[in-house]
DRENBAVEX-695927 format. One line per field, with one value per residue: residue in three letters; x negated, y, z of N, C-alpha, C in turn; residue number from 1. Coordinates in Angstrom, 1 decimal. Layout:
residues N
res = Ala | ...
nxx = X | ...
nyy = Y | ...
nzz = Z | ...
caxx = X | ...
cayy = Y | ...
cazz = Z | ...
cxx = X | ...
cyy = Y | ...
czz = Z | ...
n = NUM | ...
END
This chain:
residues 124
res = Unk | Unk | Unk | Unk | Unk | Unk | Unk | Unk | Unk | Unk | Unk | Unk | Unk | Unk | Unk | Unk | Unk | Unk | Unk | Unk | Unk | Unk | Unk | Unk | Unk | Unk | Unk | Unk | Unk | Unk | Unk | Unk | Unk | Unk | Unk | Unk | Unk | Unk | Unk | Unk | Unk | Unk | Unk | Unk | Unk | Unk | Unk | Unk | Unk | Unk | Unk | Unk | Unk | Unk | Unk | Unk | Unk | Unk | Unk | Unk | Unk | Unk | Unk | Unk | Unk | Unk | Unk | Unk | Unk | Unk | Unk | Unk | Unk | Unk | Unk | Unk | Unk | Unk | Unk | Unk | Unk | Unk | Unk | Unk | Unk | Unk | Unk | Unk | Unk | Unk | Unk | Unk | Unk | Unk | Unk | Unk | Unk | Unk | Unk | Unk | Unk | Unk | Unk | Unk | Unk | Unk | Unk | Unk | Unk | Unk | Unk | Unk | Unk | Unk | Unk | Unk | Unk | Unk | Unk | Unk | Unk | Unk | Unk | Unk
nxx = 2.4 | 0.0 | 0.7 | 2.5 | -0.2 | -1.8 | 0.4 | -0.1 | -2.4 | -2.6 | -0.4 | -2.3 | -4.2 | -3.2 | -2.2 | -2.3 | -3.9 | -7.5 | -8.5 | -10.8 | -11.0 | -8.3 | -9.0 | -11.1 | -9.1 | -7.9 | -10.1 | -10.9 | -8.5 | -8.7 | -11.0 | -10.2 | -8.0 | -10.2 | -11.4 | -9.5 | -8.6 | -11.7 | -10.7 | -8.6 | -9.5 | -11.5 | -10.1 | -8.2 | -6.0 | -4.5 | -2.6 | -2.1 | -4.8 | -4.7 | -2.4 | -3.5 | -5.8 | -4.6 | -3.4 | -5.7 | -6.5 | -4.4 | -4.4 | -7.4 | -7.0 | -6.3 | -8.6 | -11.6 | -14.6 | -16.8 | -20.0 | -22.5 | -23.9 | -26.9 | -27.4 | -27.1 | -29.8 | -31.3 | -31.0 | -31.7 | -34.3 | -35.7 | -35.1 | -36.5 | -39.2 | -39.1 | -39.0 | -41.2 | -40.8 | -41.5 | -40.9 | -38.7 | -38.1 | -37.4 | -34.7 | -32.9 | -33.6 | -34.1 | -31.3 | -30.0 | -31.0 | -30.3 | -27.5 | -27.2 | -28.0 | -26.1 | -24.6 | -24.5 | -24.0 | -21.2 | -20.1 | -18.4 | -19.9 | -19.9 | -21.1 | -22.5 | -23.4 | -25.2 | -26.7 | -27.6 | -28.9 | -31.2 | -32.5 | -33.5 | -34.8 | -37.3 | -37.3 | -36.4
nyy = 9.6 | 8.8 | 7.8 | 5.3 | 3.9 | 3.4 | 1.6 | -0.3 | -1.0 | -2.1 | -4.5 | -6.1 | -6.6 | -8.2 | -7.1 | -4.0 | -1.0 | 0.2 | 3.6 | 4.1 | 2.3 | 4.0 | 6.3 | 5.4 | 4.6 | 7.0 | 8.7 | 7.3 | 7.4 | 10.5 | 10.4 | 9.1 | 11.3 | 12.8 | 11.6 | 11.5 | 14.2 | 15.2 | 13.7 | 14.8 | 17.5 | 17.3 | 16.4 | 18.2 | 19.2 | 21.3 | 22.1 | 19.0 | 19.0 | 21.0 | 19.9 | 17.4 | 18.5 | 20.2 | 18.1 | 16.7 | 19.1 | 18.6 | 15.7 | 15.9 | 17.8 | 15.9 | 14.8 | 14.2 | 17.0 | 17.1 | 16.2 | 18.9 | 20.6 | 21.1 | 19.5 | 17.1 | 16.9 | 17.5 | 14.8 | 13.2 | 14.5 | 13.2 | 10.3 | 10.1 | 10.4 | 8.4 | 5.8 | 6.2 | 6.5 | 7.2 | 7.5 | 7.3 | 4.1 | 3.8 | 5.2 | 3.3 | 2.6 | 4.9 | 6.0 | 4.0 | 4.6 | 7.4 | 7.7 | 5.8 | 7.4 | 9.8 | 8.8 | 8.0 | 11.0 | 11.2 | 12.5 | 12.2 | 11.5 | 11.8 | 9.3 | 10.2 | 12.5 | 12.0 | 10.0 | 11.9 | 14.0 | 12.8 | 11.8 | 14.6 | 15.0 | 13.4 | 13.4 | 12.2
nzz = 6.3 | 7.6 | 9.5 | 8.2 | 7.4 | 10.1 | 10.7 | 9.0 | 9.2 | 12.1 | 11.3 | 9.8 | 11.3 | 13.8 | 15.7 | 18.6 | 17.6 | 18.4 | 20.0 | 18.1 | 16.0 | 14.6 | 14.3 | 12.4 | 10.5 | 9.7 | 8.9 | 6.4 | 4.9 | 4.7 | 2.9 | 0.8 | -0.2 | -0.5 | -2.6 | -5.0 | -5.4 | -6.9 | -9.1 | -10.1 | -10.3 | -12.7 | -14.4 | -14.4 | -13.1 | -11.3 | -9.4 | -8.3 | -7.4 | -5.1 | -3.4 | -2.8 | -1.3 | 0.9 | 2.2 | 2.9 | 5.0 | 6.8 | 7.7 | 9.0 | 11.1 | 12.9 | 13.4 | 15.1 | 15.2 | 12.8 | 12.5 | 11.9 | 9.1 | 9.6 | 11.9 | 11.0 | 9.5 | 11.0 | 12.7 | 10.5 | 10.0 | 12.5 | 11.8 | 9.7 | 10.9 | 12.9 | 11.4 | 9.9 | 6.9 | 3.9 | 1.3 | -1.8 | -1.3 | 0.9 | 2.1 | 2.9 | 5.3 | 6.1 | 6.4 | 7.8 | 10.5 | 11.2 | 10.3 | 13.1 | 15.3 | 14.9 | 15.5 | 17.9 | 19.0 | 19.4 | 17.0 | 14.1 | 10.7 | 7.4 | 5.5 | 2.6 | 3.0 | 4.7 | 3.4 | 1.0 | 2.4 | 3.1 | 0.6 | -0.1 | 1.8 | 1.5 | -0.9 | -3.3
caxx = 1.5 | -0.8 | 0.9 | 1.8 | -1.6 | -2.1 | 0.6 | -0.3 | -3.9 | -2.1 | -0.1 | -3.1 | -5.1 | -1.8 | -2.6 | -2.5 | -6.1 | -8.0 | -8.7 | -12.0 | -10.0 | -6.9 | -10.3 | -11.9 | -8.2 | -7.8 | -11.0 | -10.3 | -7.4 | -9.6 | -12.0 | -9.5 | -7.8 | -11.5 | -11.6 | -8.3 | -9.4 | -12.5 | -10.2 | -7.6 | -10.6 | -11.8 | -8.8 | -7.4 | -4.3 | -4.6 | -1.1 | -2.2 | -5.8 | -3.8 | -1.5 | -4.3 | -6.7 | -3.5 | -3.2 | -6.5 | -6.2 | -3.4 | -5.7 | -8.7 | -6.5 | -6.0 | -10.3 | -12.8 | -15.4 | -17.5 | -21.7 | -23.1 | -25.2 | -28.3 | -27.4 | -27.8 | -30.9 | -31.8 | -31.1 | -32.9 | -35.8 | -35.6 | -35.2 | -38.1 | -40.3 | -39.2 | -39.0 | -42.4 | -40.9 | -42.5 | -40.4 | -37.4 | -37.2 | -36.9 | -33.8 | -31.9 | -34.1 | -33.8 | -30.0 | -29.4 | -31.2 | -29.6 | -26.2 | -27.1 | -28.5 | -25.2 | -23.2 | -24.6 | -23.6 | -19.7 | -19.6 | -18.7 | -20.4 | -19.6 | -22.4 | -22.9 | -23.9 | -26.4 | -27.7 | -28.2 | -30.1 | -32.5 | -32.9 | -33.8 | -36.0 | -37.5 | -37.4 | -36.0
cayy = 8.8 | 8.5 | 6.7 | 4.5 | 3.5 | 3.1 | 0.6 | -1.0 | -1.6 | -2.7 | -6.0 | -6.8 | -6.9 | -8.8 | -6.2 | -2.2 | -0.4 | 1.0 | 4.8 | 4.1 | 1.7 | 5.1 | 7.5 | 5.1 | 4.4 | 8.5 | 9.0 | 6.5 | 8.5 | 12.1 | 10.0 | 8.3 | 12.4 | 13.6 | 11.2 | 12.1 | 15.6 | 15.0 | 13.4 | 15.7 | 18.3 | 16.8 | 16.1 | 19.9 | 19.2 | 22.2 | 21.4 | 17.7 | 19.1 | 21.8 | 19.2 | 16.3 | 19.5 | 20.4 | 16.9 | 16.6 | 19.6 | 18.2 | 14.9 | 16.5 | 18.3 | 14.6 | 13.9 | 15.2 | 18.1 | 16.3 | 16.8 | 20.1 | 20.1 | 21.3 | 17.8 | 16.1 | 17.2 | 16.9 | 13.4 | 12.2 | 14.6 | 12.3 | 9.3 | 9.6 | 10.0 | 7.0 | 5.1 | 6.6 | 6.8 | 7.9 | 7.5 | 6.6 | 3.0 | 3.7 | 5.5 | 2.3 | 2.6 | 6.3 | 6.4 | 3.4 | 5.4 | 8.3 | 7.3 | 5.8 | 8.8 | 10.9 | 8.0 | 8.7 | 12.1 | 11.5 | 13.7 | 11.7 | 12.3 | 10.9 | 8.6 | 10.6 | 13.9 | 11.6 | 10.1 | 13.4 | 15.1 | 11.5 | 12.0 | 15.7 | 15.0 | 12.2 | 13.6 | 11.2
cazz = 5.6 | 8.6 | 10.7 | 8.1 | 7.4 | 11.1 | 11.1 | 8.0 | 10.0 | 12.9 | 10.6 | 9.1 | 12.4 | 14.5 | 17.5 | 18.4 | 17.1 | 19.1 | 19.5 | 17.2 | 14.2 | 14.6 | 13.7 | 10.8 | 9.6 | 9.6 | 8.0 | 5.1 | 4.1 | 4.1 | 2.1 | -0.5 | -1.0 | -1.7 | -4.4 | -5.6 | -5.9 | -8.0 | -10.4 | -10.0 | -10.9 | -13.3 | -15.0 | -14.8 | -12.3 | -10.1 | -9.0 | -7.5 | -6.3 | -4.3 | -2.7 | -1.8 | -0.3 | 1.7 | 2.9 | 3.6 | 6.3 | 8.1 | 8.5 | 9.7 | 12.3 | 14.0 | 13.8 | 16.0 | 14.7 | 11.9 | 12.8 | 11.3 | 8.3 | 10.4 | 12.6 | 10.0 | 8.7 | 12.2 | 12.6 | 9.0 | 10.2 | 13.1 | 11.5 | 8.6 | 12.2 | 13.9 | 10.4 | 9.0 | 5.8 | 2.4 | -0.3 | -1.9 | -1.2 | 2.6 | 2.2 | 3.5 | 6.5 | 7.2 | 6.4 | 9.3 | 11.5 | 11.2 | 11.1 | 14.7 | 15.6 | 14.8 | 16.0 | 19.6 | 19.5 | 19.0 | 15.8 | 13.3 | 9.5 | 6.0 | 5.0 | 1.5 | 3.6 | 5.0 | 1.8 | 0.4 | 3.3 | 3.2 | -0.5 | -0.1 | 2.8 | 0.7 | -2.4 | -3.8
cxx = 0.4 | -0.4 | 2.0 | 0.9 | -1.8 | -1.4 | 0.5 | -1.1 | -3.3 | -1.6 | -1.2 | -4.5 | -4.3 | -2.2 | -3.0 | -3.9 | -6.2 | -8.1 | -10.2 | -11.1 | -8.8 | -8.1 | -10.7 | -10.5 | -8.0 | -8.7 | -11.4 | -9.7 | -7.9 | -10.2 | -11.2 | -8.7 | -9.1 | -11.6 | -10.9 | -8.6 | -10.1 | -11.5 | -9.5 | -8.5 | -10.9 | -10.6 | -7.9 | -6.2 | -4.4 | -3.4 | -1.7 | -3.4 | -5.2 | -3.2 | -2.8 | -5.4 | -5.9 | -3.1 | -4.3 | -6.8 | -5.5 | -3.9 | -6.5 | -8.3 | -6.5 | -7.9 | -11.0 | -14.0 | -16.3 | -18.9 | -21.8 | -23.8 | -26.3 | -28.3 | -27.5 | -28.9 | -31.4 | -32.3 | -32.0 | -34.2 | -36.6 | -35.8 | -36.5 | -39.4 | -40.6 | -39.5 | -40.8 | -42.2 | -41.6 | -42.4 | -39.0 | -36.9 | -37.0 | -35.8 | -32.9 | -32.0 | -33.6 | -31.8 | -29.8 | -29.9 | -30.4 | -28.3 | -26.4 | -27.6 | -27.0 | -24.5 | -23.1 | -23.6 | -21.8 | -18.8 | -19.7 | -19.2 | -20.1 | -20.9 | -22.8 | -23.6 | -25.7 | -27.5 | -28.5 | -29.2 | -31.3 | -33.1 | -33.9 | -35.3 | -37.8 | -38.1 | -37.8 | -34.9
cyy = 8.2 | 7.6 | 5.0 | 4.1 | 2.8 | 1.7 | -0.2 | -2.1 | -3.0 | -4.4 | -6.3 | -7.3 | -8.1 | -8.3 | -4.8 | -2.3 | 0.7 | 2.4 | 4.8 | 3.3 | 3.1 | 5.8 | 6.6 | 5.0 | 6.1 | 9.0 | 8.4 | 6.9 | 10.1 | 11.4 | 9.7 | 10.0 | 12.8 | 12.9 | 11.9 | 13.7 | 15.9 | 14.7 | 14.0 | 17.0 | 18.2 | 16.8 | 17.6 | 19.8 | 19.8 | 21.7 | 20.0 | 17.9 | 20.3 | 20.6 | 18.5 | 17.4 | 19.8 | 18.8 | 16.2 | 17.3 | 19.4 | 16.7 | 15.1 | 17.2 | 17.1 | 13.7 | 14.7 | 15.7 | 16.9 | 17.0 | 18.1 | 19.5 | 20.5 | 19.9 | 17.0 | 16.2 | 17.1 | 15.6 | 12.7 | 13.1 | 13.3 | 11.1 | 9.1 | 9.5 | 8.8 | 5.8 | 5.0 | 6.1 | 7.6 | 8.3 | 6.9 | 5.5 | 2.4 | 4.5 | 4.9 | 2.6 | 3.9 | 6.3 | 5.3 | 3.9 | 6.3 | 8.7 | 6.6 | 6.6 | 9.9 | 10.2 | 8.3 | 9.8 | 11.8 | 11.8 | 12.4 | 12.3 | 10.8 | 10.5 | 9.4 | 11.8 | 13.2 | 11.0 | 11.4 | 14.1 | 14.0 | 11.9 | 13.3 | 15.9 | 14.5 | 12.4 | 12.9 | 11.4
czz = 6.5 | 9.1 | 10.3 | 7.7 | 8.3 | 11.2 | 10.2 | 8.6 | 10.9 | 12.6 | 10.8 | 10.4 | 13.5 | 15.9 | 17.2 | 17.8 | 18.4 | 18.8 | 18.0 | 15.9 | 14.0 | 13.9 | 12.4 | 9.7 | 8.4 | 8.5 | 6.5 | 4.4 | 3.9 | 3.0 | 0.9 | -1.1 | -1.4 | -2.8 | -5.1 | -6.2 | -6.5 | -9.3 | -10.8 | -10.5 | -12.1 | -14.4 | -15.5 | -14.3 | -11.1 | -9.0 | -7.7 | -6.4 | -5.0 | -3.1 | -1.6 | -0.5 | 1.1 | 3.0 | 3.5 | 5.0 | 7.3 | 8.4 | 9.3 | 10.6 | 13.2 | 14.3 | 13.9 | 15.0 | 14.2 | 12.3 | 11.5 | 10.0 | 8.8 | 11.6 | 11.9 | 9.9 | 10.3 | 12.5 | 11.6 | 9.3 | 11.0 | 12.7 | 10.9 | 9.7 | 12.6 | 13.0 | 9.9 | 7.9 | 5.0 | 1.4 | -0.5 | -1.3 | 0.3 | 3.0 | 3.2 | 5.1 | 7.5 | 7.4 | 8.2 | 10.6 | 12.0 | 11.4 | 12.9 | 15.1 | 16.2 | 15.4 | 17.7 | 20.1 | 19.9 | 17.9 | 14.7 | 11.3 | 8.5 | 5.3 | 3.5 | 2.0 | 3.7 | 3.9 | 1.3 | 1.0 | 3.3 | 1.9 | -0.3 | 1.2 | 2.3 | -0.4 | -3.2 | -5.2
n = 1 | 2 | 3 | 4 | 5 | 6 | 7 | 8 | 9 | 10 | 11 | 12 | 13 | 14 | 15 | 16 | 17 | 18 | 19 | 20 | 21 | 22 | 23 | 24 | 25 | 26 | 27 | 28 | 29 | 30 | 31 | 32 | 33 | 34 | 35 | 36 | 37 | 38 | 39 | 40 | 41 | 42 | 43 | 44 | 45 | 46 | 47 | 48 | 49 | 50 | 51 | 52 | 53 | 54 | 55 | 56 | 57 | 58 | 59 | 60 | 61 | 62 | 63 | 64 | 65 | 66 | 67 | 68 | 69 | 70 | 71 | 72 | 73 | 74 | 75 | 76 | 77 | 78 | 79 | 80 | 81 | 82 | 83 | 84 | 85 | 86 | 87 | 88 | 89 | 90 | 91 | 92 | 93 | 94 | 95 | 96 | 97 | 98 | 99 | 100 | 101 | 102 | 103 | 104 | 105 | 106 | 107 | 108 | 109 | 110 | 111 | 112 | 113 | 114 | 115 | 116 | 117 | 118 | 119 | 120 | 121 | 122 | 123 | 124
END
């Protein structure tokens, strides 16, 4: 399923991907099974959430260590500093910080982590 994906990418680009589009394609497909699995939850199909969780692990074997949640909360401490945030409607602000922040490191993080820890920072 991975690799097609990758060459799905690949058509639709008319050239290889780089190691960075191989990682966002990768992490597209973790992200599209966690949906799956909510619904699949939701729904009461242990059976299918079983499978896509399963298929999410042999993904996440092919993409480098995801930032901590104490790096997160790091970074958005960080950010609400450099920002001098206040309030909710500087979320936008702290979140683009913060993802550049994590993006430095290498670690990549799923923008809803970061939401969340901005909110919570925020209290929001």
């Amino acid at each position: 399923m991975a690799k097609a994906a990758i060459m799905n990418r690949e058509i639709e680009k008319r050239s290889p991907l780089d190691d960075g589009e191989v990682l966002a394609a990768l992490r597209s497909l973790v992200k599209q099974r966690e949906d799956s699995v909510e619904q699949f939850r939701s729904a009461g199909r242990a059976e299918l959430v079983d499978k896509e969780t399963a298929e999410i692990g042999v993904l996440r074997a092919y993409l480098p260590a995801e930032a901590s949640d104490a790096e997160v909360e790091e970074a958005v401490a960080k950010a609400v500093s450099e920002t001098g945030a206040a309030g909710a409607r500087d979320i936008g602000r702290v979140m683009k910080a913060a993802l550049a922040l994590l993006a430095a490191t290498g670690k990549p993080v799923d923008g809803k982590r970061v939401n969340e820890a901005a909110r919570r920072r925020l209290g929001a």
